[in-house]
Every structure is written in C-alpha cells, then in structure tokens.
C-alpha positions as CSV (number, residue, x, y, z in Angstrom):
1,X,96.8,96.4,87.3
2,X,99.5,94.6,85.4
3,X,102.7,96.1,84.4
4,X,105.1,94.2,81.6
5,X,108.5,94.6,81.5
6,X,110.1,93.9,78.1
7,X,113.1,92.1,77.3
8,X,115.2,92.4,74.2
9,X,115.2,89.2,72.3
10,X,117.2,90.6,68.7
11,X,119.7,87.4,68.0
12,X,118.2,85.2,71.0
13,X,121.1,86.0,73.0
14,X,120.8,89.9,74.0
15,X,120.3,90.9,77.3
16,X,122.5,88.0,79.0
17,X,125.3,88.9,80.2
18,X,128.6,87.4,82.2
19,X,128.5,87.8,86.0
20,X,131.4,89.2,87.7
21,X,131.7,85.6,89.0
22,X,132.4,84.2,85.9
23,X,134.4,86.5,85.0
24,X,136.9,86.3,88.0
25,X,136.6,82.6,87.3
26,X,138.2,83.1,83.2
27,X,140.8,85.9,84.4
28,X,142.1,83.5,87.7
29,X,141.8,80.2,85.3
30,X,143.8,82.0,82.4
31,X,146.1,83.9,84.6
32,X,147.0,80.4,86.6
33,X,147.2,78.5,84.0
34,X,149.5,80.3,82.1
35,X,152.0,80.6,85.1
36,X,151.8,76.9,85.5
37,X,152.4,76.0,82.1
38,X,155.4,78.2,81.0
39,X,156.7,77.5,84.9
40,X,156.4,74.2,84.4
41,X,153.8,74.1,87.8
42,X,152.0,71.0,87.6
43,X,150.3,71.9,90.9
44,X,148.9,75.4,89.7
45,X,147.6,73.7,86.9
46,X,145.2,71.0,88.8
47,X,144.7,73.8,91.3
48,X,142.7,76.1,89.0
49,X,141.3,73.5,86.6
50,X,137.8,73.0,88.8
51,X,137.3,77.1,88.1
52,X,138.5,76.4,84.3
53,X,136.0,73.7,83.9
54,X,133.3,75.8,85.8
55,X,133.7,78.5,83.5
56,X,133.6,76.4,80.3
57,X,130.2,74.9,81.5
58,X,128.7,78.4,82.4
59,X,129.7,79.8,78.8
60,X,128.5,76.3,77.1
61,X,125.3,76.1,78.9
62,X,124.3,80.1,78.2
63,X,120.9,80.2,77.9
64,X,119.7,81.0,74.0
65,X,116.4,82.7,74.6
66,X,115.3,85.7,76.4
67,X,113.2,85.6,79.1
68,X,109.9,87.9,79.9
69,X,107.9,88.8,83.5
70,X,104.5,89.9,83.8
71,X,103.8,91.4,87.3
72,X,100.4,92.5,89.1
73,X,99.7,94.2,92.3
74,X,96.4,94.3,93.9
75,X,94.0,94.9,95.2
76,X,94.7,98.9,94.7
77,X,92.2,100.1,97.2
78,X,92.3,98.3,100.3
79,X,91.3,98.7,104.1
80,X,94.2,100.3,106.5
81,X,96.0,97.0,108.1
82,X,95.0,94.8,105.2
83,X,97.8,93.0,102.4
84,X,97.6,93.3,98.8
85,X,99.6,90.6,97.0
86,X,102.5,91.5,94.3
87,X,101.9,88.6,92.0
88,X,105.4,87.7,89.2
89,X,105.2,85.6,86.3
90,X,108.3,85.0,84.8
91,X,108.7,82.8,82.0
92,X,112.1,81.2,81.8
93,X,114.3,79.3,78.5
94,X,116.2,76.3,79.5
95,X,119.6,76.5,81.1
96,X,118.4,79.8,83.4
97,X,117.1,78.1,86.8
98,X,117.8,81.2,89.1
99,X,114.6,84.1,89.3
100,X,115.1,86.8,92.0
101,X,113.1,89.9,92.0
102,X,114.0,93.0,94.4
103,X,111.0,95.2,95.5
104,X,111.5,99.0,96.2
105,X,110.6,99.0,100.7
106,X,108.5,101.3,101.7
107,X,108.2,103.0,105.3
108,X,104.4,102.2,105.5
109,X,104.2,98.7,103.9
110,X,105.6,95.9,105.4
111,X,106.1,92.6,103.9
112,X,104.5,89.5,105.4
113,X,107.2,87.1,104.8
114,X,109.7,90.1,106.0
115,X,111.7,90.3,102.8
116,X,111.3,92.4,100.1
117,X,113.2,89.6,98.0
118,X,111.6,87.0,96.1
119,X,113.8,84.2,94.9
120,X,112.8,80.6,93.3
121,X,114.5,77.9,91.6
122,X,112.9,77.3,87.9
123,X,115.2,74.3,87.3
124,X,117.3,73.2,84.4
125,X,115.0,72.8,82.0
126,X,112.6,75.8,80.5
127,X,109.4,76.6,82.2
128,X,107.1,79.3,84.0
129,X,107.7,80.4,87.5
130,X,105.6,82.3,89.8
131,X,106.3,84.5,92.9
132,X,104.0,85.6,95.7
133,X,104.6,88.4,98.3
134,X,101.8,89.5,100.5
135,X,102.6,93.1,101.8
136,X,100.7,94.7,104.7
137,X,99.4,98.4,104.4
138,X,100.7,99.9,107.7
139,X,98.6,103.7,107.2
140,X,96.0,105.1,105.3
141,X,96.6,107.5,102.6
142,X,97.1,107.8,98.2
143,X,101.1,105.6,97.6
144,X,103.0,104.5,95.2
145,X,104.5,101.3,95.6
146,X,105.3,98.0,93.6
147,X,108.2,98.9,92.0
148,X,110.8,96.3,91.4
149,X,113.9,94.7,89.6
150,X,113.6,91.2,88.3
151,X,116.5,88.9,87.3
152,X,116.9,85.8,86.2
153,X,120.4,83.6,86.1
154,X,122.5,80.9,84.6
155,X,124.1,77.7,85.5
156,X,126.7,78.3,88.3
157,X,125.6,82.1,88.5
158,X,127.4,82.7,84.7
159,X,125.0,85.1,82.9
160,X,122.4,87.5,84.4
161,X,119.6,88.6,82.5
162,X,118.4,91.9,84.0
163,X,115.2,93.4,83.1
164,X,114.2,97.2,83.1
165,X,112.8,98.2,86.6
166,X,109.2,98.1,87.2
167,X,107.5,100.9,87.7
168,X,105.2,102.0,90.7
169,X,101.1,101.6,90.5
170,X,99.2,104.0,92.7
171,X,97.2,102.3,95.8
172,X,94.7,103.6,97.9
173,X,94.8,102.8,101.5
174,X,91.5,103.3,102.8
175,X,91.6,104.3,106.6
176,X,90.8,102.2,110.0
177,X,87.8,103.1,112.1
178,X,88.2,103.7,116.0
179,X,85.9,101.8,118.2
180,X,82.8,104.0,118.7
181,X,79.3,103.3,119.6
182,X,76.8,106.4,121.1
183,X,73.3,105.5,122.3
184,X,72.7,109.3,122.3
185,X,70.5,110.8,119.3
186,X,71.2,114.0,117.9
187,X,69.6,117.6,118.2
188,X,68.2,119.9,116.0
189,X,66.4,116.7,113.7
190,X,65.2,119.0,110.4
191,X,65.2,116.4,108.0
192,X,62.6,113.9,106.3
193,X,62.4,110.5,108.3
194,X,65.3,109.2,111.1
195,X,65.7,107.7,114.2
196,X,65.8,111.1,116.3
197,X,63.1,112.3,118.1
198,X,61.7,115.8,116.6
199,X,60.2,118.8,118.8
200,X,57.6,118.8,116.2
201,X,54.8,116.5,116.3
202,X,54.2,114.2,113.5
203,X,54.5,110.0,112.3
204,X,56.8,108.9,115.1
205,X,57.3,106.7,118.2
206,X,57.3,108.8,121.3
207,X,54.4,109.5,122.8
208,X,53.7,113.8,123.3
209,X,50.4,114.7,124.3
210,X,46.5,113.8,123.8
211,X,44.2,115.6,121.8
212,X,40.6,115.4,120.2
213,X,40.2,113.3,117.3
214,X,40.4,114.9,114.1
215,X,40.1,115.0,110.2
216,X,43.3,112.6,108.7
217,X,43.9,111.1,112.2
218,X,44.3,107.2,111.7
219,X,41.8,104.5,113.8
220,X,45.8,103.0,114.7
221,X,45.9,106.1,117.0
222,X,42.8,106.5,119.0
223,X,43.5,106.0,122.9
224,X,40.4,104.3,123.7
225,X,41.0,104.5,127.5
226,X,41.1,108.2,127.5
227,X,38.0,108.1,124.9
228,X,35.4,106.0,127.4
229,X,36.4,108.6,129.6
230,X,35.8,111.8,128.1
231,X,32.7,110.2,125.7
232,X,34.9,112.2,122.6
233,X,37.5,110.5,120.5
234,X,40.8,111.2,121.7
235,X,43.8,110.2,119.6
236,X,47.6,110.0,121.2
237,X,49.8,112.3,119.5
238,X,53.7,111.4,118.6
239,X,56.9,113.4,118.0
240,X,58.0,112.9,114.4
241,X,61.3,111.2,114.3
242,X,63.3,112.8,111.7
243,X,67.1,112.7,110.5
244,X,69.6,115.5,111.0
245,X,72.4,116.5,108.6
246,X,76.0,116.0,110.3
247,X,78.7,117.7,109.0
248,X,82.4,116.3,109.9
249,X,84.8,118.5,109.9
250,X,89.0,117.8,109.5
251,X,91.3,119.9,111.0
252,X,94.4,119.0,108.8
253,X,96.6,121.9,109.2
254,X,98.9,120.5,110.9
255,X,100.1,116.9,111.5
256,X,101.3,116.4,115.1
257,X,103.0,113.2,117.0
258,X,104.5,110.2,115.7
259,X,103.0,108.0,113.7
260,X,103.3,104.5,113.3
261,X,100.5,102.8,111.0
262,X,98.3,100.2,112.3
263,X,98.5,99.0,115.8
264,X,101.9,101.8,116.8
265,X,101.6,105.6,117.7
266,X,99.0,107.5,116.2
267,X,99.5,111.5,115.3
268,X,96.8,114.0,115.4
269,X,96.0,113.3,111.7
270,X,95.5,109.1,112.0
271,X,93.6,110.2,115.2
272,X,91.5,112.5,113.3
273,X,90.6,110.3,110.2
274,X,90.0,107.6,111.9
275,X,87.7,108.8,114.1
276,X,86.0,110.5,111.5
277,X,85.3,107.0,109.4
278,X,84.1,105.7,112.6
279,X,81.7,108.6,113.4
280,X,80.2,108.6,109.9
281,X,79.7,104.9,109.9
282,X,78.0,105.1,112.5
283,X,75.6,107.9,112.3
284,X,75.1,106.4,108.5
285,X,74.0,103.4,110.2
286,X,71.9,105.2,112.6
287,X,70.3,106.6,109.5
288,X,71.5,109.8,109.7
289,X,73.1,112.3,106.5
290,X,77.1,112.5,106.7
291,X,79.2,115.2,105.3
292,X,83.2,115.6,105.0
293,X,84.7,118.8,104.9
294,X,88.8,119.0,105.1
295,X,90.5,122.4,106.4
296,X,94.4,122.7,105.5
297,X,94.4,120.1,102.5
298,X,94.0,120.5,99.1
299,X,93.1,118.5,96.7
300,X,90.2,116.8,98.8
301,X,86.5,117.6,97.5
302,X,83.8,118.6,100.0
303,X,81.3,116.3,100.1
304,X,77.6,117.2,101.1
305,X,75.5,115.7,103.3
306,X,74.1,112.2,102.3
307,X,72.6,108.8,103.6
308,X,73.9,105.1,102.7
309,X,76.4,102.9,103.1
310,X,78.2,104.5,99.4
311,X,78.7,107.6,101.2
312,X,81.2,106.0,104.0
313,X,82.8,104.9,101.1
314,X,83.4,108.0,99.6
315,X,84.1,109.9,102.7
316,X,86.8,107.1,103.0
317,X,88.0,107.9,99.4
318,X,88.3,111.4,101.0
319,X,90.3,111.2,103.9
320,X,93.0,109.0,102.3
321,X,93.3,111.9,99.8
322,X,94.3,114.0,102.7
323,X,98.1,116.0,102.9
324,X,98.2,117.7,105.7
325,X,99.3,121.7,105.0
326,X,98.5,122.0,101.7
327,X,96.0,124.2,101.4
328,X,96.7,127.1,98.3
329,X,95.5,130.3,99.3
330,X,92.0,130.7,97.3
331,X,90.8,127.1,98.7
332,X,90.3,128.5,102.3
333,X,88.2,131.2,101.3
334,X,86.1,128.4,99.3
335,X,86.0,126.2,102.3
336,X,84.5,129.4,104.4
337,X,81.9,129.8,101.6
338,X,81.1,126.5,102.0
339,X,80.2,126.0,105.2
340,X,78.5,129.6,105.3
341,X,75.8,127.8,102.9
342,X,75.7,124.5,105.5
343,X,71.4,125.0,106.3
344,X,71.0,126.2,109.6
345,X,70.4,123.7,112.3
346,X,72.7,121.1,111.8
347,X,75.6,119.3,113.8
348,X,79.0,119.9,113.3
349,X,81.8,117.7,114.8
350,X,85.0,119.4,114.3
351,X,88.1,116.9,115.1
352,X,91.4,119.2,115.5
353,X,94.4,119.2,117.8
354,X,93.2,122.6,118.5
355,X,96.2,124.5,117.3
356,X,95.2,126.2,113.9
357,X,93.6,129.5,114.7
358,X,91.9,129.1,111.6
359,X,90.4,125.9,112.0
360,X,88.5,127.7,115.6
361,X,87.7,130.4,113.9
362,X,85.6,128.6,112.1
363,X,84.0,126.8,114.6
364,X,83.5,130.3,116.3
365,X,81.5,131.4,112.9
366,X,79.4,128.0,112.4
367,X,78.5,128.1,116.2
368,X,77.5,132.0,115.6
369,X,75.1,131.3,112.0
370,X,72.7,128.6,114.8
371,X,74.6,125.6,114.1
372,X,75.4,122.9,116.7
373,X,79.4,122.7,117.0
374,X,81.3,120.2,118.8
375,X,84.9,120.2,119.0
376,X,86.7,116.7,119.4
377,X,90.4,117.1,120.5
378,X,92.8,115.3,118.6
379,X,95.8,115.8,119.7
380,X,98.5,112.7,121.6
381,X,97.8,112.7,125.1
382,X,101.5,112.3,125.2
383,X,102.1,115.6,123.3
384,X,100.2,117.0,126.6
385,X,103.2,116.5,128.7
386,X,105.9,118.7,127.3
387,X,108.8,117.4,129.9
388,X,108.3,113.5,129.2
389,X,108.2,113.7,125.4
390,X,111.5,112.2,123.9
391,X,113.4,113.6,121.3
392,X,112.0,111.5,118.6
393,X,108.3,112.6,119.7
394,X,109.3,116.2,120.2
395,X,110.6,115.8,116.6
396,X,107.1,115.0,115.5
397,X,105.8,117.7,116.8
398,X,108.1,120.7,116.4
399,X,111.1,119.3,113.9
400,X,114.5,120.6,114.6
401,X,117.9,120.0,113.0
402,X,120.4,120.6,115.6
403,X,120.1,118.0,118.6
404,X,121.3,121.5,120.6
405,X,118.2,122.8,119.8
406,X,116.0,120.2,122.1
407,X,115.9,122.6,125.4
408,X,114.8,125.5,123.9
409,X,112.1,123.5,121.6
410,X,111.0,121.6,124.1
411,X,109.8,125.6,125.8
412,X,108.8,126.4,122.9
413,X,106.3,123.5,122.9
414,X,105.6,123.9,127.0
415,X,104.7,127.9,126.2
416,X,102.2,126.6,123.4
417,X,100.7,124.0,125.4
418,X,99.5,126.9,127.8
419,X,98.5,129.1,124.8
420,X,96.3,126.1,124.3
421,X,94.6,126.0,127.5
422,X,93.6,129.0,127.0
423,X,92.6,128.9,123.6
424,X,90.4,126.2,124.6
425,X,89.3,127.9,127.8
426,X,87.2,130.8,125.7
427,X,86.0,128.1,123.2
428,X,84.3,126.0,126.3
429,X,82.6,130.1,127.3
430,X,81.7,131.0,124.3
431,X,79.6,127.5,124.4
432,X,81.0,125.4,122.4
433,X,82.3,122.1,124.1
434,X,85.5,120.5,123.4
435,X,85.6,116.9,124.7
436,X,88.9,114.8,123.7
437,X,88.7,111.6,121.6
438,X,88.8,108.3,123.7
439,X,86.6,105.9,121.8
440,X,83.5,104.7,122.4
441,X,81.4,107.0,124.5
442,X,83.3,109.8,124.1
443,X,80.1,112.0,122.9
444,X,77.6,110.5,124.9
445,X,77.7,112.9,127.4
446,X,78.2,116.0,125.5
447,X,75.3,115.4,123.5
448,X,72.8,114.8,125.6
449,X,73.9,118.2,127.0
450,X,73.5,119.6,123.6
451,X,69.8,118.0,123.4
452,X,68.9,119.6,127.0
453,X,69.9,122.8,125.2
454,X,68.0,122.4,122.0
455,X,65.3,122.4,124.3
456,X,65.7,126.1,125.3
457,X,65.1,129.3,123.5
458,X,68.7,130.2,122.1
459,X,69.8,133.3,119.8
460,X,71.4,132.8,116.4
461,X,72.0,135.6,113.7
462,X,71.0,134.6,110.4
C-alpha cells in the first residue's frame, strides 16, 4: 500500500519555513550588532559576525522548490515474529540536504535498527533519497501502524519543510504456532477417506477379520494361506480409514496474564491462539477437517469444518481478528445455535483458562448432544500461584487502580483460583477431561483414552 503526502508548491517557495535556529541566529546578529556599532564595540561586532554570516548563507541558499515523499509499508499480512519494511522516497531540490522522518512507536512493533527515526544526508545538490526501516511484529492481531512525519532541511538547519503526517495502514499479524506433534489418531472417524482407523469395515489398512469370498471383493484381497486351508476363498477384511470433523473452539472471554509478543510472557489469549494454529495445522496435515469457533469476540466469523492447507490460512485470518470481551448480546445466542447444528460425533477441543461459566457451559451441552469434548487449559501456570504473582502480573489478571488495593486483590484472585478447582473438578466427573497446554504431546494421552472409550457403548440424547 503506498500513501502520498502532498506538498504545497504555489510560488516554489511555500512550505519552507525559518528554523528557530535561524532565527535566534538574525535576532542575536541584529541585536549585537547594533550595540557594537552605536557603542562603538569593535569586539561585539567580530564576535557575532560568524552567526551574521551564517544567517545570510541559510536565507541566500533557501531552497526554491518543494519537495514530495512517497511512502509504503509492507507486507500487510505477515507471520507473528516476522518484519515488514516502511520504505520512504523523498525527492529533494538543491540546497535541502537534511531528510528525517519520525514514525509513530507502537507497543507491539519493534524496530530492528532500534529507532523509530530515519535520517539521511541527500547532499547539496538535488536528488532522490530513500529510507529503510525494518520493524518486527511482536503479537498477533488486526493494527494500525505506519504513521509518520517527514521533514526535510536547509543549509546550516535554516528552513524546514514539514510535510502533513502520514496516515496509518491497517496490518494483519497472523499468529505463531506452538510446537505440537500427536501420533494419536482421533475417535468417532464419520467422514469420507482419512488417516483414522474406522469401527466400520471398508477400503482401509488395518487388518479386522476373515470372511468368505464374495460378490465385489477384489483378487488384491484374497488370503490365500487361509484359502488352501479351508478349500473356499477367503478374503481379509479391513477397517475403513476415514476423516473426522474437529471443531476448535476459543474461549476469549477474558484475556488473562501478561503478555509480551514473541519470545516474552504469553496471556491466556496468545496461549490459546497459538495453540489453536498449531492444532489445526496439524490435524489439516494429518488430513483431517478443521473448524474455528470464537466464544466472547465479535466480529470473528465461524468457520465450518474443512480440509487443505487454505483453511489454516483462514483460521489464521480468524484468530488475529480476535478482541477478547466483545461479544454483543445476540451473537452468543448465535454461537449456541451454531454448535447445536455441529453433526453428531465429532471432536471438540475447547482451549479456555476455564473461568467463563459460559464458555463450560457449553462444553457441558456439546458433551451432552454425543460429541467428543476436550478441554485444554489455557491459563499462565504462573497465574496458578496467587502469592508469587507480582504486582505487574496481578494487574494482568485482575486490574486495579489503587496500589492499596494489592492485598485484598490478590484474595480475591486466591478465592477464585479455588472456585476453579472446583469448577474443573465436576467437569473431569461429568467426563469430560481437561488436560493443560504444554506442547507437543499434550493430547496424546487423553486421546487415546477417548479412543478406548469410543470403543464402548455410551448414551447421548439427540
């Protein structure tokens, strides 16, 4: 995206205009002089002349033309931790060799060089300059950033030429992944063709029983051992391997813990959207269909279940859409609606800090329609340990004005922390396991729990 800055250019002069330098130079040059002359101070005269003269050369050498700047910032969607270059060309007359330009900071971009000032020296004589910044993206999310003020000076700092500021361009900062890698395969596989093994028999890999040779059945099949045996044809018969439709569910009512982009603290939120780009990468990968579903933001579309790489990018698009506690009131009745229509069967991996009793009660209604609910705690181990937190991390969590206020917030947050427990304590007996996020392997376990209970006869009201 470029944005142009214009310059007023009516008699070739407008738009410069005197520095307070020069002008402190003309007022102590005309002040001194006068003094020296009707005092008859030879001394006071030689003494100012070099700021005389200075000022005389900054006022003869005014530059006659107006400049112009072009700017660009891009990329505008990039990955979480990678730079995007603000790019200024500034065209310059003769007599101007001074270009600065002042970008706006912003907490959650840093810049590379560790300025947010760009200066260069375009020489005496006219000519084009260019300016390069490379700024980091620190955290994902929707910003507006870029803005600026260019300038471009005289000789000896005399005139300025100051254009209007820049205005912002809107960048997209696609979130990080965790680390995460599962070997397990998932239950319930209803789809059309997957890598998951299937209760049902059908075109698959894993081997399930031997049976008579029948109509349809391919040559590729017949288990001649068992054949020369019996004298009859048997054939081997396979488990279908199938896909299943995982739903991931974002628990962004609330935003808990510090945060400090890429590489610092992570709150609740970063933990939650970042493991969720990691999980449906890699069940996409795996060949599975991925889902997104955001609870407590609005302004973030559902999206349904689908298969291919486009479909991380989108969910991507999704999460850096996200504002945590900003749902309007009609949107969580849609977001109920929506999963009520979610086909029976499938997996659903909630990520929440587990402090919205909304966001369980959902899980509690998902887990009650047949569907395969696993909770994935989100929340700062720190944030577990209500005595060690400092006051800047109890801040994050529970915000307070009044530094008095510390002792009696920091119960506040101890008496929660055992509403938790508890919270979480039903959840596990109404059978729905919670496991907390730590990476790779995290759901390994857990789900081959939920695959030994696939297995069994189970109750669901439909």
């Amino acid at each position: 995206m470029t944005v142009a800055a214009d310059s007023v250019e009516e008699d070739g002069r407008s738009g410069w205009l005197p520095t307070p330098n020069v002008v402190r130079a003309v007022s102590v040059a005309l002040v001194t002089m006068s003094v020296g002359v009707l005092g008859r101070r030879a001394d006071l005269v030689i003494l100012v002349l070099p700021l005389a003269v200075v000022a005389a050369w900054s006022m003869a050498t005014r530059p006659r033309h107006a400049p112009s700047v072009r700017t660009t910032l891009g990329p505008t969607a990039l990955p979480e931790g990678s730079a995007l270059t603000f790019t200024a060309f500034v065209s310059v007359p003769a007599g101007a060799p001074d270009v600065a330009i002042v970008l706006a900071s912003d907490p959650f971009f840093d810049p590379v060089d560790g300025t947010w000032t760009l200066c260069a020296d375009a020489g005496p004589d006219a000519g084009s300059v260019t300016l390069a910044a490379p700024i980091a993206a620190r955290r994902w999310g929707r910003y507006r950033t870029g803005a600026a003020v260019p300038a471009v000076t005289g000789i000896f700092g005399g005139f300025r030429h100051s254009f209007r500021p820049i205005g912002e361009t809107e960048v997209v900062v696609l979130p990080g992944k965790e680390s995460f890698a599962s070997r397990t395969g998932m239950p319930h596989p209803r789809g059309i063709v997957g890598a998951n093994r299937s209760p049902r028999r059908g075109q698959g890999n894993d081997f399930a029983a031997i049976r008579p040779y029948g109509p349809g059945d391919r040559l590729a099949r017949v288990n001649w051992a068992v054949s020369t045996r019996t004298a009859t044809l048997q054939v081997s018969e396979m488990h279908a391997d199938l896909d299943t439709a995982v739903t991931l569910v974002v628990d962004a009512f609330h935003d808990l813990g510090s945060t400090g982009g890429v590489g610092g603290a992570a709150s609740s939120l970063d933990t939650a959207v970042r493991a969720t780009t990691a999980l449906a990468e890699h069940y996409l990968r795996a060949g599975e269909r991925v889902g997104l579903l955001v609870l407590g933001a609005s302004d973030v579309p559902p999206l349904t279940a689908r298969s291919g790489q486009a479909q991380l990018r989108r969910i991507q698009d999704g999460l850096a859409r996200i504002v945590p506690g900003t749902v309007r009131g009609g949107e969580d009745d849609a977001t109920g609606a929506l999963l009520a229509r979610l086909q029976p069967g499938g997996v659903v991996l909630l990520l929440t800090p587990v402090i919205s009793a909304s966001a369980l009660n959902r899980a509690y209604a998902l887990a009650r329609f047949g569907h395969t609910v696993l909770i994935i705690d989100t929340l700062p181990p720190a944030a577990l340990t209500a005595g060690r937190l400092t006051a800047e991390d109890l801040a994050a969590i529970a915000p307070f004005t009044n530094p008095r206020a510390i002792p009696t917030t920091r119960l506040a947050w101890r008496i929660r922390l055992l509403e938790r427990e508890g919270q979480l304590q039903r959840v596990r007996a109404s059978g729905i396991p919670v496991v907390p996020w730590r990476g790779p392997g995290s759901l390994d376990e857990v789900l081959r729990q939920l695959q030994r209970r696939a297995r069994a006869p189970r109750v669901a009201r439909r």
